[in-house]
Predicted model as a PDB file, atoms N, CA, C, CB and O in Angstrom, pLDDT in the B-factor column:
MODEL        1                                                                  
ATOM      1  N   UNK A   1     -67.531  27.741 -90.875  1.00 93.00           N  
ATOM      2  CA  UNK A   1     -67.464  27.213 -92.228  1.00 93.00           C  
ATOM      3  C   UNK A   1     -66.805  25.835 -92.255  1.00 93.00           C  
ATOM      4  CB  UNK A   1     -66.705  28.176 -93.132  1.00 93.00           C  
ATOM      5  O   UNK A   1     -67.161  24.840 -92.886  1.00 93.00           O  
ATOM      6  N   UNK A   2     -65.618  26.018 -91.313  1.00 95.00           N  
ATOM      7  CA  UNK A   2     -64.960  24.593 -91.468  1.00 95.00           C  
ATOM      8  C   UNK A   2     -66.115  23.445 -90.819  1.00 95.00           C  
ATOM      9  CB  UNK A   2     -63.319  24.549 -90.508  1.00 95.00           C  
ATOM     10  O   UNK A   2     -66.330  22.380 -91.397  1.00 95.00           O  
ATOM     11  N   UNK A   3     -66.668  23.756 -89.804  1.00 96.00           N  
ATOM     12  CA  UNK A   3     -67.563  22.842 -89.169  1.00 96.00           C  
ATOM     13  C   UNK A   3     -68.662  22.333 -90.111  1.00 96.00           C  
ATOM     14  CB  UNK A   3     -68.168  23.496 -87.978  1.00 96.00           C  
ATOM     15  O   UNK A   3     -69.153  21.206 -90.050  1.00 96.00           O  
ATOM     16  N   UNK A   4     -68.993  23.297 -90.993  1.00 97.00           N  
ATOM     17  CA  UNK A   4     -70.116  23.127 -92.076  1.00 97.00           C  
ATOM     18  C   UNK A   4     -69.399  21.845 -93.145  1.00 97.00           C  
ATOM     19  CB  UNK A   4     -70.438  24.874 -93.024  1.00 97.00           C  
ATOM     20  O   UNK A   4     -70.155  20.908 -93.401  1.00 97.00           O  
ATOM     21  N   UNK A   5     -68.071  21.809 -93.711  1.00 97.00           N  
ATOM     22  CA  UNK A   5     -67.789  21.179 -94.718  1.00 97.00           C  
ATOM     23  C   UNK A   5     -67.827  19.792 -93.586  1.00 97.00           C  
ATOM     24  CB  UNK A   5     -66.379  21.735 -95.659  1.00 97.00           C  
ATOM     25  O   UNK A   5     -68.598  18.833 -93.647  1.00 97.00           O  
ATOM     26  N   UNK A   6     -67.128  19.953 -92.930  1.00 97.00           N  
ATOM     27  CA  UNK A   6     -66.884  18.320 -92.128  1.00 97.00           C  
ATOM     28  C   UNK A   6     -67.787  17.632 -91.899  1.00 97.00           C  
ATOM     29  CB  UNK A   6     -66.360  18.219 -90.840  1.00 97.00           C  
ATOM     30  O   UNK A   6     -67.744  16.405 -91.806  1.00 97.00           O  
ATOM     31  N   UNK A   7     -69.086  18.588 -91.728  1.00 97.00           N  
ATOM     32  CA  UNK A   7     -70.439  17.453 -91.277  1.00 97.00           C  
ATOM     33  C   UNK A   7     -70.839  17.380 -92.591  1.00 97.00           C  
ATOM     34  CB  UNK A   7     -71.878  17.989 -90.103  1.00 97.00           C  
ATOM     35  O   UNK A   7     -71.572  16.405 -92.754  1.00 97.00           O  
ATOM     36  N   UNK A   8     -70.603  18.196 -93.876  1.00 97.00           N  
ATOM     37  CA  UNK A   8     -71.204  17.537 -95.015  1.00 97.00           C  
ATOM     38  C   UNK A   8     -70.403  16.107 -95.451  1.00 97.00           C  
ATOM     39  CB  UNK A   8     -71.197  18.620 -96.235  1.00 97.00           C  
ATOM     40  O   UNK A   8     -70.828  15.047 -95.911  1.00 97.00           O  
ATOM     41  N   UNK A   9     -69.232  16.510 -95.140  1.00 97.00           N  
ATOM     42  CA  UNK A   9     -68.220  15.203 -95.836  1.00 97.00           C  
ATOM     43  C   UNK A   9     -67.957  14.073 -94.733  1.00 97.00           C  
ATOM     44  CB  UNK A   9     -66.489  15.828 -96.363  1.00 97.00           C  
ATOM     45  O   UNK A   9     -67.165  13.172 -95.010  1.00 97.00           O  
ATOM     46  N   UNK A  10     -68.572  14.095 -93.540  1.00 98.00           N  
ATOM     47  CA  UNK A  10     -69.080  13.203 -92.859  1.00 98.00           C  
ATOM     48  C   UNK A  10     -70.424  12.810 -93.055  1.00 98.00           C  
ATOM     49  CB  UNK A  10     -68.899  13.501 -91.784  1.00 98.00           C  
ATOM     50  O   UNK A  10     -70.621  11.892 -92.259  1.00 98.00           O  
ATOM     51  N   UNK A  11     -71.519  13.050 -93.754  1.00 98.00           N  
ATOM     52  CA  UNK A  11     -72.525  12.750 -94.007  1.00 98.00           C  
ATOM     53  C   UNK A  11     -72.262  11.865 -95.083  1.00 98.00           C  
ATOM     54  CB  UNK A  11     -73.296  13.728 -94.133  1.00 98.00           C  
ATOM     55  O   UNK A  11     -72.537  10.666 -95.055  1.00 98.00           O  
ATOM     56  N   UNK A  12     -71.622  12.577 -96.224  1.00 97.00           N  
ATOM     57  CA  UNK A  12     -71.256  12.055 -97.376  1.00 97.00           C  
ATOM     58  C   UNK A  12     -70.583  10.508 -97.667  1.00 97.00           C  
ATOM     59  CB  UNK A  12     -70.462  12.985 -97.748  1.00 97.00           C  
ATOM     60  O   UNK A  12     -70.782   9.831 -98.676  1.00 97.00           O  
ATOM     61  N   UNK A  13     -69.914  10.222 -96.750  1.00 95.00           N  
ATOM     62  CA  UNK A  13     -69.262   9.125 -96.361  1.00 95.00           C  
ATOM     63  C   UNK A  13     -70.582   8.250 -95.526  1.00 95.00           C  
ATOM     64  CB  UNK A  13     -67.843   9.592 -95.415  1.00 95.00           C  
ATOM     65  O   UNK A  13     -70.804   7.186 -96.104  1.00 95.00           O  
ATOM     66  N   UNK A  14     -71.111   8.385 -94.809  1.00 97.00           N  
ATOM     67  CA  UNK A  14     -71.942   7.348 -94.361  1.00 97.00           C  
ATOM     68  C   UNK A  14     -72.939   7.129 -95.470  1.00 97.00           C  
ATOM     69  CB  UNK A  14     -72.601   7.675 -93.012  1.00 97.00           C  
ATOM     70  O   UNK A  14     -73.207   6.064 -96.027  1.00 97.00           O  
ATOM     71  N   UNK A  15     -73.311   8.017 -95.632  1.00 98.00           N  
ATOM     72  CA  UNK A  15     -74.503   7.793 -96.801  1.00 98.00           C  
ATOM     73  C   UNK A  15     -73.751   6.570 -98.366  1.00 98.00           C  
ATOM     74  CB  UNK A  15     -74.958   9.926 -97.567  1.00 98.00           C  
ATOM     75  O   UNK A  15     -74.323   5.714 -99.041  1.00 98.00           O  
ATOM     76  N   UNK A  16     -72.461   7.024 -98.385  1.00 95.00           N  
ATOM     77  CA  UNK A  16     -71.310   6.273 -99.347  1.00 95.00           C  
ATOM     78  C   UNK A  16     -71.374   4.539 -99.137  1.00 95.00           C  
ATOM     79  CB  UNK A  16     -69.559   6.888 -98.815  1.00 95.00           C  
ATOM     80  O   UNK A  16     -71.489   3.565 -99.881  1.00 95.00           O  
ATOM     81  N   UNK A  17     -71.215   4.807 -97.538  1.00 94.00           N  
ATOM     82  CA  UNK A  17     -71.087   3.308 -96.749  1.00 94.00           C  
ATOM     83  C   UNK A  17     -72.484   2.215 -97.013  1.00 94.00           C  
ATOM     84  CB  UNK A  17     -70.991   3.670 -94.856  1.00 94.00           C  
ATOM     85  O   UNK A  17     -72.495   1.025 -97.331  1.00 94.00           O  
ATOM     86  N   UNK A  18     -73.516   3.093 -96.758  1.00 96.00           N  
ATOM     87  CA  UNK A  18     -74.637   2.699 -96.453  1.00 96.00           C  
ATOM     88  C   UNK A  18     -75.018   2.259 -98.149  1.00 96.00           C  
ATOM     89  CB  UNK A  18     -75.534   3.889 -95.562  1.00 96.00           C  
ATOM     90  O   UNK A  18     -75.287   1.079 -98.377  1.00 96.00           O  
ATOM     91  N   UNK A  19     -75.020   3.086 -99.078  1.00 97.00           N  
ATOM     92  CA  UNK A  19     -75.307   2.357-100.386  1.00 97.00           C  
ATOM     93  C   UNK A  19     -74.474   1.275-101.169  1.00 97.00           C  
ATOM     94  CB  UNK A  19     -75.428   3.293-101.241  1.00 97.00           C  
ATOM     95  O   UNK A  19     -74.774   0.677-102.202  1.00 97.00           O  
ATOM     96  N   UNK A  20     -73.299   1.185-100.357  1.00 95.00           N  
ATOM     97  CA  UNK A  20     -72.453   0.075-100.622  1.00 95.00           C  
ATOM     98  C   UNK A  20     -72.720  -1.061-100.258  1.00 95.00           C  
ATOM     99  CB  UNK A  20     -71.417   0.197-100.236  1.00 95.00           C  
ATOM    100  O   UNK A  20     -72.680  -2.128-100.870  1.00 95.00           O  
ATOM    101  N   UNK A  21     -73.084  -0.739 -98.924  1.00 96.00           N  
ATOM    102  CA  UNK A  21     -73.438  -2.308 -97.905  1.00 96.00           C  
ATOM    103  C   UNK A  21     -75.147  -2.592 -98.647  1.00 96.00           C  
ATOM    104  CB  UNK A  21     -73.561  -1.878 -95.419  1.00 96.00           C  
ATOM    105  O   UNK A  21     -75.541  -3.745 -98.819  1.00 96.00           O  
ATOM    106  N   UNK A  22     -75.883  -1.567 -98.967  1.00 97.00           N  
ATOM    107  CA  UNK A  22     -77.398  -1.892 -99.551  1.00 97.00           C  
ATOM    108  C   UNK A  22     -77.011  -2.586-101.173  1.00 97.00           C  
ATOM    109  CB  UNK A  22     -78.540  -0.138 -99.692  1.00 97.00           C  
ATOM    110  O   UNK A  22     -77.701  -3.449-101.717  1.00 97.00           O  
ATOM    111  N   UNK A  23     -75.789  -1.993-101.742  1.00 96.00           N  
ATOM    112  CA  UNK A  23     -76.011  -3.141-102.964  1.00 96.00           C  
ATOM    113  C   UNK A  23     -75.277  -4.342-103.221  1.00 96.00           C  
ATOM    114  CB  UNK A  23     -75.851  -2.587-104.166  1.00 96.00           C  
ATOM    115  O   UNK A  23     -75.535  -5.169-104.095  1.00 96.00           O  
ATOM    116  N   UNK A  24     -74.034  -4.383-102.118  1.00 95.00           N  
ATOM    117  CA  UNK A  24     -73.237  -5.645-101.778  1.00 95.00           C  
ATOM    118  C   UNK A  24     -74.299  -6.468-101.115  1.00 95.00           C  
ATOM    119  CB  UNK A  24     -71.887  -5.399-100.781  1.00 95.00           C  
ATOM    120  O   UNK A  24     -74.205  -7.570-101.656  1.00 95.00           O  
ATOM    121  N   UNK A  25     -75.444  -6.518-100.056  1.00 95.00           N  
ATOM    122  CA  UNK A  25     -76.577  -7.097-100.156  1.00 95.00           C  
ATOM    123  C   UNK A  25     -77.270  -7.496-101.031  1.00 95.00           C  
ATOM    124  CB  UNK A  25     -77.119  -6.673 -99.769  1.00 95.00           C  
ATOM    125  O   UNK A  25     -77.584  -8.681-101.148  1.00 95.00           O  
ATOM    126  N   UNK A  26     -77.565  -6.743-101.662  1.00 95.00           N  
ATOM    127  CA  UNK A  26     -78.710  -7.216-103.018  1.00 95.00           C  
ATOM    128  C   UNK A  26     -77.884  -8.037-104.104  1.00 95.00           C  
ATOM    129  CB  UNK A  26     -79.456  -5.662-103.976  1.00 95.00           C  
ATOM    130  O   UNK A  26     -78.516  -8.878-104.744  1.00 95.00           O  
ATOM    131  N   UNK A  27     -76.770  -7.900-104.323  1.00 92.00           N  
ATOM    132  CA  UNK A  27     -75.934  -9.044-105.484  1.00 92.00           C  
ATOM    133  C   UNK A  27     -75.825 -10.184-104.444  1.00 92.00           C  
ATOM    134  CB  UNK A  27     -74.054  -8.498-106.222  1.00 92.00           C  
ATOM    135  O   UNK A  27     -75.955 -11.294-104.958  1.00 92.00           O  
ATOM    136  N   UNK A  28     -75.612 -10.184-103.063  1.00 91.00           N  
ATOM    137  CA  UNK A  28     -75.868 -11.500-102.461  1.00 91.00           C  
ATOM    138  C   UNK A  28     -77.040 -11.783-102.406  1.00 91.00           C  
ATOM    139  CB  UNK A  28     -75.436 -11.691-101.292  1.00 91.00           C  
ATOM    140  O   UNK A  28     -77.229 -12.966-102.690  1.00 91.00           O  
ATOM    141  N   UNK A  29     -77.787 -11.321-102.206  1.00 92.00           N  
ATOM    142  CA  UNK A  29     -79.442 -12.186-102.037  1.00 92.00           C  
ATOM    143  C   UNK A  29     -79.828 -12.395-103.350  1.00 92.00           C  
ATOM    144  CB  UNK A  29     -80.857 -11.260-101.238  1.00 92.00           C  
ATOM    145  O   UNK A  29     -80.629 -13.330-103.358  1.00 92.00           O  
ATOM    146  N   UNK A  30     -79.631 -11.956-104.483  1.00 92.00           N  
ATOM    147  CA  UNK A  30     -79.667 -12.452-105.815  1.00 92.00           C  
ATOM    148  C   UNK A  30     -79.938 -14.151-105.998  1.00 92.00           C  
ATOM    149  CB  UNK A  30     -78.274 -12.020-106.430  1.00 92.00           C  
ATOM    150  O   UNK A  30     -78.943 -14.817-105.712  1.00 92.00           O  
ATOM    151  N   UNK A  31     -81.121 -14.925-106.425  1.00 90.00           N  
ATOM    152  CA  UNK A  31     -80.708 -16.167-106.354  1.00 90.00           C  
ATOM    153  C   UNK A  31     -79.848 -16.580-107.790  1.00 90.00           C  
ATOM    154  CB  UNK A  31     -81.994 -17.031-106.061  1.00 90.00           C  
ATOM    155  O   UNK A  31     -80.187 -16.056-108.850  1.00 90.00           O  
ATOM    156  N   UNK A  32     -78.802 -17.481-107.740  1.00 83.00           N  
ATOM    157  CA  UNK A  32     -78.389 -18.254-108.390  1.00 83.00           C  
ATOM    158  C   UNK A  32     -77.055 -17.883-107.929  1.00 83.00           C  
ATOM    159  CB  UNK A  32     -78.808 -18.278-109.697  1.00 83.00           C  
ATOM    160  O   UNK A  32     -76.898 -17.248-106.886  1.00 83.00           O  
ATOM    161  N   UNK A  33     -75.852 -18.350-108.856  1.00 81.00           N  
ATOM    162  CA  UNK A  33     -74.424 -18.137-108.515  1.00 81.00           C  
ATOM    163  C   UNK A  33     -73.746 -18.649-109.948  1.00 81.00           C  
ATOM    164  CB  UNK A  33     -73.902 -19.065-107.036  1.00 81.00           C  
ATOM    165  O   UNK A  33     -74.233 -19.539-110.646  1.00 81.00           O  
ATOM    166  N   UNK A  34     -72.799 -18.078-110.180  1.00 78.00           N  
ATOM    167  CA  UNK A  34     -71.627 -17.563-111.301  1.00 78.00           C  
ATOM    168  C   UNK A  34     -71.245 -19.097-111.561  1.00 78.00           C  
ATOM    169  CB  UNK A  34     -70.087 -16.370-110.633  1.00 78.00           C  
ATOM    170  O   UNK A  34     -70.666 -19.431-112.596  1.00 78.00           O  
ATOM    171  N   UNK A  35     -71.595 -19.992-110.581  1.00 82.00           N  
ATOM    172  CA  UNK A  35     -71.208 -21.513-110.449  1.00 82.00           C  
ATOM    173  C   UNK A  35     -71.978 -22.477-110.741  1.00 82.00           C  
ATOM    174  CB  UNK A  35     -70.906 -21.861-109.317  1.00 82.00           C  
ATOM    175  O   UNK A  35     -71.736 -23.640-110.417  1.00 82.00           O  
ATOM    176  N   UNK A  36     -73.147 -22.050-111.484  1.00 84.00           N  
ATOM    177  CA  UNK A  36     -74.918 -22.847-111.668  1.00 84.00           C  
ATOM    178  C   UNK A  36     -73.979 -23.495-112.916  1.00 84.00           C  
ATOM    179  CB  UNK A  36     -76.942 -21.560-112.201  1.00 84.00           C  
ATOM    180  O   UNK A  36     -73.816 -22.812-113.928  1.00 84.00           O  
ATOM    181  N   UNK A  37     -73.493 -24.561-112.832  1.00 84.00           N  
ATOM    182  CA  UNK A  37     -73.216 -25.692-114.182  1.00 84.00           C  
ATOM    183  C   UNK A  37     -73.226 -26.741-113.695  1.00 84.00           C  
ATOM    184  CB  UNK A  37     -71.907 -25.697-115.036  1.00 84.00           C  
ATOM    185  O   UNK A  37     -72.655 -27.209-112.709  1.00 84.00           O  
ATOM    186  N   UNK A  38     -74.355 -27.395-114.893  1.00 84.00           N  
ATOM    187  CA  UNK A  38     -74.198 -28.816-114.601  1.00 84.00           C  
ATOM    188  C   UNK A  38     -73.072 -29.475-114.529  1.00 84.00           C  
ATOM    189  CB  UNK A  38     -74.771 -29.451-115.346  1.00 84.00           C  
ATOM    190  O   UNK A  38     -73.031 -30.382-113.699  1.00 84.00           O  
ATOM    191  N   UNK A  39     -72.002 -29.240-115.269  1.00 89.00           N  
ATOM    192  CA  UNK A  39     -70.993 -30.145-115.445  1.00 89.00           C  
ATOM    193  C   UNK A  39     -70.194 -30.294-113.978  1.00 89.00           C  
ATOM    194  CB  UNK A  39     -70.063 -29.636-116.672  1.00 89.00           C  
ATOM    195  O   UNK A  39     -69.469 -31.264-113.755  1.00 89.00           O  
ATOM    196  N   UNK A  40     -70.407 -29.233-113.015  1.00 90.00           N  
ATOM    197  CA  UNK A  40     -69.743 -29.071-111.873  1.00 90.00           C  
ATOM    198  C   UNK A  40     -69.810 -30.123-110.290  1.00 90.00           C  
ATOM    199  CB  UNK A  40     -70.179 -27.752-111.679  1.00 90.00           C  
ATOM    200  O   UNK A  40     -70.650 -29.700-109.496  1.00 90.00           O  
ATOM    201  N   UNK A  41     -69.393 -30.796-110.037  1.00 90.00           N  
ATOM    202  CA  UNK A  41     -69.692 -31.733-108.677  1.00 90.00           C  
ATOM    203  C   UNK A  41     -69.968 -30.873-107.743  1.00 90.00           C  
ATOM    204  CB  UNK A  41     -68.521 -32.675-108.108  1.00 90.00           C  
ATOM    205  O   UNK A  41     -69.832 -29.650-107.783  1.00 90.00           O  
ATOM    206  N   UNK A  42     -70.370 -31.552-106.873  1.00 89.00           N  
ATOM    207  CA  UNK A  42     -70.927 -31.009-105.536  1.00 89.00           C  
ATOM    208  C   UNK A  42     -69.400 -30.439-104.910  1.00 89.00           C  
ATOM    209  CB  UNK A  42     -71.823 -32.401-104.447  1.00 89.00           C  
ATOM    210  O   UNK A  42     -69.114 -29.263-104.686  1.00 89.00           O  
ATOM    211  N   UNK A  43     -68.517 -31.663-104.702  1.00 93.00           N  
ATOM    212  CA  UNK A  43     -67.462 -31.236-103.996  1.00 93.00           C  
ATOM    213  C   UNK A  43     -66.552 -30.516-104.883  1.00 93.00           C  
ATOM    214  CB  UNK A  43     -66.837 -32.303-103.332  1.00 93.00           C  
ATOM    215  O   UNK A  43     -65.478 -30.260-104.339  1.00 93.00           O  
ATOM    216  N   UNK A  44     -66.657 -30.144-105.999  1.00 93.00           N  
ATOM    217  CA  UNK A  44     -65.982 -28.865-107.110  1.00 93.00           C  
ATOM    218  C   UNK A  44     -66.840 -27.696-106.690  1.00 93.00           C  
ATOM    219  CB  UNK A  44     -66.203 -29.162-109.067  1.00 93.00           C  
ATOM    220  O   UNK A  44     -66.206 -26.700-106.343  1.00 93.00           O  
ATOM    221  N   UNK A  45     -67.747 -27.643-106.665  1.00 91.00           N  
ATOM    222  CA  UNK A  45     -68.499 -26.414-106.277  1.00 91.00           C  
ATOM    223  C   UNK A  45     -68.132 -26.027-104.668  1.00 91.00           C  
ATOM    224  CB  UNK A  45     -70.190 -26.713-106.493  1.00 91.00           C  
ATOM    225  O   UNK A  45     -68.178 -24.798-104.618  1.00 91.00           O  
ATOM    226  N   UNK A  46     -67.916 -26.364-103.836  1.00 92.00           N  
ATOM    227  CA  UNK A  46     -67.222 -26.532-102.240  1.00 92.00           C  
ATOM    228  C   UNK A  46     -66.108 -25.945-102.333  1.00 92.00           C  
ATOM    229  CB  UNK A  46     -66.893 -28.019-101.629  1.00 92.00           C  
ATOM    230  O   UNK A  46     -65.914 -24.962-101.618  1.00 92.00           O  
ATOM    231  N   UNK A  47     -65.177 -26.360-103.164  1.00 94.00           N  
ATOM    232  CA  UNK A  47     -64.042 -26.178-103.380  1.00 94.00           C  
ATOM    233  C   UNK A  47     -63.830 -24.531-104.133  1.00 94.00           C  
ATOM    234  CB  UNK A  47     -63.639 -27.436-104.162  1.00 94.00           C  
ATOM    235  O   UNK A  47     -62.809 -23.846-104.185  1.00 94.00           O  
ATOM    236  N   UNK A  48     -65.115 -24.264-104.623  1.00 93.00           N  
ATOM    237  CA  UNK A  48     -64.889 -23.267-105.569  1.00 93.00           C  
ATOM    238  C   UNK A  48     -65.183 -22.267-104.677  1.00 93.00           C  
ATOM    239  CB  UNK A  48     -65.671 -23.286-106.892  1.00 93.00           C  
ATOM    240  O   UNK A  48     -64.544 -21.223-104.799  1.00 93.00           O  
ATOM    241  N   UNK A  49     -66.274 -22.375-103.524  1.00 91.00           N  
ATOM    242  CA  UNK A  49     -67.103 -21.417-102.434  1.00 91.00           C  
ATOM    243  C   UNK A  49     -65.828 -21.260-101.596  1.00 91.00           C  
ATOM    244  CB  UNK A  49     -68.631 -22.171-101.482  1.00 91.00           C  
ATOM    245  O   UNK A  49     -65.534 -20.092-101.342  1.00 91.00           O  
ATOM    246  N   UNK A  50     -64.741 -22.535-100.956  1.00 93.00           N  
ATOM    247  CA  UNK A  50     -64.109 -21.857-100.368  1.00 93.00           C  
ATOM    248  C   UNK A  50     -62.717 -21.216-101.091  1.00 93.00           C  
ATOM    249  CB  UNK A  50     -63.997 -22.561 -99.330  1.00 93.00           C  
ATOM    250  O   UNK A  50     -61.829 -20.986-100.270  1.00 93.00           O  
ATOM    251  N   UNK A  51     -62.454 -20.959-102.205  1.00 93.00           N  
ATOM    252  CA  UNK A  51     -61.546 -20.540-103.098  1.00 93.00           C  
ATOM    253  C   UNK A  51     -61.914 -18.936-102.852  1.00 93.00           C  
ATOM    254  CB  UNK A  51     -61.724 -21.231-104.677  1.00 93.00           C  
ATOM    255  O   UNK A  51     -61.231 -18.045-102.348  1.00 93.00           O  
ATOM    256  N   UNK A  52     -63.278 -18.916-103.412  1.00 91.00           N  
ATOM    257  CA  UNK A  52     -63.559 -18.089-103.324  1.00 91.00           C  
ATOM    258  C   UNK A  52     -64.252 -16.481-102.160  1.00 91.00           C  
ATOM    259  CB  UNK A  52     -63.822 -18.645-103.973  1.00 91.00           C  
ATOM    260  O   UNK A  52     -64.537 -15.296-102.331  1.00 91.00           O  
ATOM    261  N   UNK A  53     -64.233 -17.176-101.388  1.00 91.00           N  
ATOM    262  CA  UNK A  53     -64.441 -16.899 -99.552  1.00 91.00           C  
ATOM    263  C   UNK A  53     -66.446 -17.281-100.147  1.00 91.00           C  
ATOM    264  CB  UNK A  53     -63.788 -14.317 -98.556  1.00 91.00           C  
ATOM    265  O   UNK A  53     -67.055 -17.402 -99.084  1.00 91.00           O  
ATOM    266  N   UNK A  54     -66.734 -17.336-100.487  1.00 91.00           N  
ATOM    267  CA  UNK A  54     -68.467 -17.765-100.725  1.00 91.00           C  
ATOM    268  C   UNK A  54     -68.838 -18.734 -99.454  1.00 91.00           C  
ATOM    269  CB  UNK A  54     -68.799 -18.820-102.435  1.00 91.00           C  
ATOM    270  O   UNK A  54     -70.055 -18.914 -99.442  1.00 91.00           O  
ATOM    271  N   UNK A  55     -68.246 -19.344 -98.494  1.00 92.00           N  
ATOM    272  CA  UNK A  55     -68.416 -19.884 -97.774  1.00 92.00           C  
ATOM    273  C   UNK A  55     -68.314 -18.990 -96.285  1.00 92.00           C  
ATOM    274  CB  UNK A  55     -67.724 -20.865 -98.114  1.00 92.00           C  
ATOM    275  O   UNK A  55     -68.543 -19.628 -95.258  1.00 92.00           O  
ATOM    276  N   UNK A  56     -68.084 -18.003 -96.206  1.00 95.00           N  
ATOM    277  CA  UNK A  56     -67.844 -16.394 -95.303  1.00 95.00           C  
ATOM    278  C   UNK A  56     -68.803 -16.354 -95.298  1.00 95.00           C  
ATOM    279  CB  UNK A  56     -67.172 -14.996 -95.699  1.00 95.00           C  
ATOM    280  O   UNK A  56     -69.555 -16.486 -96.265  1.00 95.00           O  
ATOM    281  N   UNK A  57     -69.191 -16.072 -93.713  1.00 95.00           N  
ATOM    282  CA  UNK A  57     -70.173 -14.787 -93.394  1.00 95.00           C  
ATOM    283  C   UNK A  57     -69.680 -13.900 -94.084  1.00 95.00           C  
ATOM    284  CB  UNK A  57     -70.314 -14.234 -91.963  1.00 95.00           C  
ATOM    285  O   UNK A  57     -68.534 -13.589 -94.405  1.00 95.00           O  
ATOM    286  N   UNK A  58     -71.791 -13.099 -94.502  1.00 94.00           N  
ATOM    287  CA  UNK A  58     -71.671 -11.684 -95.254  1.00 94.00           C  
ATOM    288  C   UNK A  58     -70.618 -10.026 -94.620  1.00 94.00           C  
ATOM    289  CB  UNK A  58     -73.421 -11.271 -95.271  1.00 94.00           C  
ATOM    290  O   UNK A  58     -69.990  -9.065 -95.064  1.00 94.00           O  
ATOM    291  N   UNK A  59     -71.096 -10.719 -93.220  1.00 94.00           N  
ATOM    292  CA  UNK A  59     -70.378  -9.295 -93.169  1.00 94.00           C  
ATOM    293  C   UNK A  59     -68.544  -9.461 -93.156  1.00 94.00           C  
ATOM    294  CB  UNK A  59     -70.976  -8.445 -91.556  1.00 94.00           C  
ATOM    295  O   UNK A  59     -67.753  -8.537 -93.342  1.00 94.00           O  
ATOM    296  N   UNK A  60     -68.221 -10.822 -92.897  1.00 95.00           N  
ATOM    297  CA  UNK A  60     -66.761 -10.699 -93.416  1.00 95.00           C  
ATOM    298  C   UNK A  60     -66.523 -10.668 -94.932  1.00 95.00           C  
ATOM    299  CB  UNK A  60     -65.961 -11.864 -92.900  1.00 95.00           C  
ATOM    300  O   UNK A  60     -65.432 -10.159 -95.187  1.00 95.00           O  
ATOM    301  N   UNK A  61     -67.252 -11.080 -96.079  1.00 94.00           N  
ATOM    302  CA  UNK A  61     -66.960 -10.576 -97.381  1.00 94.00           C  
ATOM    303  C   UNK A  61     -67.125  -9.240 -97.477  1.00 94.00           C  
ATOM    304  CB  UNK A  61     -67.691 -11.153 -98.343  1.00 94.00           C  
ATOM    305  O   UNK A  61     -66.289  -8.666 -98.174  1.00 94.00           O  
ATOM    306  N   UNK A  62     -68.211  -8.391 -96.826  1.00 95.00           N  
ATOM    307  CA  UNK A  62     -68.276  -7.271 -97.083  1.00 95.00           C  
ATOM    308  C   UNK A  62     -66.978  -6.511 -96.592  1.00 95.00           C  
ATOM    309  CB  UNK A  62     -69.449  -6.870 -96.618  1.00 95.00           C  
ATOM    310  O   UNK A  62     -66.658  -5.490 -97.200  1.00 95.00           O  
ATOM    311  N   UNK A  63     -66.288  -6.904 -95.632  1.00 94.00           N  
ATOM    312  CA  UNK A  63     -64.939  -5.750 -94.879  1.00 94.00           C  
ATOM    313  C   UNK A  63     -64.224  -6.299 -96.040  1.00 94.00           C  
ATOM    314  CB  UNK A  63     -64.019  -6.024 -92.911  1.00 94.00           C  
ATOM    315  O   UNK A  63     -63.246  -5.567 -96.192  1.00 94.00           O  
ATOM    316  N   UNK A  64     -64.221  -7.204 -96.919  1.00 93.00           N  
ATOM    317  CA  UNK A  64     -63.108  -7.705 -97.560  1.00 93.00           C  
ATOM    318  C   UNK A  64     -63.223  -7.050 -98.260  1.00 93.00           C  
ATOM    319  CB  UNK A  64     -62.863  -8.841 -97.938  1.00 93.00           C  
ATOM    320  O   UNK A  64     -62.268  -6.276 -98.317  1.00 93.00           O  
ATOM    321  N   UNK A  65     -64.548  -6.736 -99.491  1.00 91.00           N  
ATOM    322  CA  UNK A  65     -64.729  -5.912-100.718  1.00 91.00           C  
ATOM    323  C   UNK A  65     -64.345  -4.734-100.701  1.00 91.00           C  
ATOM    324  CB  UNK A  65     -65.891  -5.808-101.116  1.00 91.00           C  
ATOM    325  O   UNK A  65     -63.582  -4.184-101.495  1.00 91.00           O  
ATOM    326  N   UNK A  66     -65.177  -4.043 -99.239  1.00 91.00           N  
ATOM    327  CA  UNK A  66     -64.591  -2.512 -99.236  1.00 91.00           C  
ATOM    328  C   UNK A  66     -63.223  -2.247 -98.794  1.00 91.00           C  
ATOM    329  CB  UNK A  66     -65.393  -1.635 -98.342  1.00 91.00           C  
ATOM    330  O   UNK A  66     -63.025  -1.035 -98.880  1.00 91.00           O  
ATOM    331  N   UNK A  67     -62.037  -2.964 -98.289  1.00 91.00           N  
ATOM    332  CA  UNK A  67     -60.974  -2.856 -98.301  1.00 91.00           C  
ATOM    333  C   UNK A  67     -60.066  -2.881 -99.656  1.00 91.00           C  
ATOM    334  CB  UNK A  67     -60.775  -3.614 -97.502  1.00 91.00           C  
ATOM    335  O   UNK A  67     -59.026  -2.312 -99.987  1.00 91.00           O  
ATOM    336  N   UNK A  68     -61.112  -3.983-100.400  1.00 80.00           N  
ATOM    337  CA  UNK A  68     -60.518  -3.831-101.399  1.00 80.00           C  
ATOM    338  C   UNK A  68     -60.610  -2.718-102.667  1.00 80.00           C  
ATOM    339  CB  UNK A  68     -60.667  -4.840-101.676  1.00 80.00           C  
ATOM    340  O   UNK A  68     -59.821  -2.654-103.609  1.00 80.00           O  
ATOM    341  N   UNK A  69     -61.823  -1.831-102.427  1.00 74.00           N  
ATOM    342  CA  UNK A  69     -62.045  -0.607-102.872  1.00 74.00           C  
ATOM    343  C   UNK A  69     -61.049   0.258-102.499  1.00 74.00           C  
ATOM    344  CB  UNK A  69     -63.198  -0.169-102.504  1.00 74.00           C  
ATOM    345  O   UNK A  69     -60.629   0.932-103.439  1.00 74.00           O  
ATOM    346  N   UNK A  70     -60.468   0.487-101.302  1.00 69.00           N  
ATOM    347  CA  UNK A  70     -59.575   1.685-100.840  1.00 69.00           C  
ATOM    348  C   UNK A  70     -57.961   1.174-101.503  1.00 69.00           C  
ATOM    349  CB  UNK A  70     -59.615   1.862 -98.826  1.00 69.00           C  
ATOM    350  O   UNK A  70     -56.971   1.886-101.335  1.00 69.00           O  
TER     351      UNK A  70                                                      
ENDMDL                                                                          
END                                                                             
């Protein structure tokens, strides 16, 4: 019985992981950004990507988000 719950709640957790990383993907491949204003410079917008880690590889924003979930 115990072996039965652990592989469900080990299933449960990857499957958890896996729809996290599938929709933290899809809000990145989304085109546009929270930052689309004209009024904004090139080097204000730079400034804003690295403020914001937007200038990170995906998979280091992603360890960042889900750390910041737990």
């Amino acid at each position: 019985m115990i072996k039965y719950i652990l592989k469900r709640i080990s299933i449960s957790v990857v499957t958890l992981f896996v729809i996290t990383f599938i929709l933290f993907l899809m809000l990145d491949l989304m085109p546009g950004s929270p930052f689309n204003d004209d009024k904004i410079t090139p080097e204000q917008r730079v400034l804003i990507n690295e403020k914001y880690g937007l200038d990170k590889p995906i998979i280091e924003r992603f360890v960042k988000y889900t750390s910041l979930m737990v």
